[in-house]
C-alpha positions, 0 to 999 in steps of 0.5 A: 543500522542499515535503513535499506536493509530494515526497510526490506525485510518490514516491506516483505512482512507486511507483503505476507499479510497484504497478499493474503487480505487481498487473496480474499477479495470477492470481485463480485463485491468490488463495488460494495462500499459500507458508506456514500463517503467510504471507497468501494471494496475495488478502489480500496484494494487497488490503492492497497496494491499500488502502495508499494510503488511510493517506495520507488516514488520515495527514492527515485523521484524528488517530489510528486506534483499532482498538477503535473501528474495527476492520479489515475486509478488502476482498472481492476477487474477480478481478483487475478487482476489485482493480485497481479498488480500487486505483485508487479507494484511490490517487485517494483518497490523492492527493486528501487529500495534494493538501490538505496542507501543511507544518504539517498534515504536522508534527502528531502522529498515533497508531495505537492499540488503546484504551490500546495505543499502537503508533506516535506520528508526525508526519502525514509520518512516517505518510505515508513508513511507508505508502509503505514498507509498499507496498514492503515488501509488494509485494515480499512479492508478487513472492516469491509470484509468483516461487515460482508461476512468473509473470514478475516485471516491473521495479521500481527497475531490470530484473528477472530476467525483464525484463533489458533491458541 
């Protein structure tokens, strides 16, 4: 089995559904959060769009260190905005993982911040943990639409407002 391969082909399903959760963002609710603890529609949506470059992170870097590089949020400012930067994070990730092979996934990689380890994992585990973060929080995302009323389209099968059997 190739793993680059495997991981391409699930990078450009979860890219269908991920495209169209984000196509239906309102930037007029950008700043709407259901909850003080909870992230704001946009900051929710720009963290979905720039998933895809911890592929790039995974396989062409050894660690990320957040005392050396700090995050720094993508200033998003309408819907065109965010489509686009997830379109460019999506070419970007796919375009690295393209280059990878089977021993480049196998070697270790480690998110830090100086001294504090938070994960060491093969390159590929790294990989499989961004494709479920996009998950985990695209459907963070559908709760949020759901709670402001805008029609959630199908994922892994027909949802509630695409029922089509």
């Amino acid at each position: 089995m190739d793993m680059t391969k495997t991981f391409l082909k699930e990078l450009e399903e979860e890219a269908l559904t991920t495209r169209k959760m984000l196509a239906i963002v309102p930037a007029d609710k950008f700043d709407w959060q259901p909850h003080p603890k909870s992230m704001t529609v946009k900051t929710l949506a720009a963290h979905i769009a720039e998933l895809p470059t911890w592929v790039t992170l995974a396989v062409t870097t050894e660690e990320l260190d957040f005392s050396k590089t700090p995050y720094e949020k993508q200033d998003i400012n309408s819907n065109e905005e965010l489509m686009a930067f997830f379109e460019a994070s999506l070419a970007d990730g796919r375009s690295h993982l393209a280059k990878a092979n089977e021993q480049l996934l196998s070697e270790e990689w480690t998110l830090r911040n100086g001294e504090q380890i938070y994960m060491k994992s093969s390159k590929a585990e790294v990989v499989r943990h961004a494709y479920s973060q996009i998950i985990h929080h695209r459907a963070q995302l559908g709760v949020f639409l759901r709670l402001l009323d805008i029609p959630i389209p199908a994922s892994y099968g027909s949802s509630a407002d695409d029922i089509s059997f």
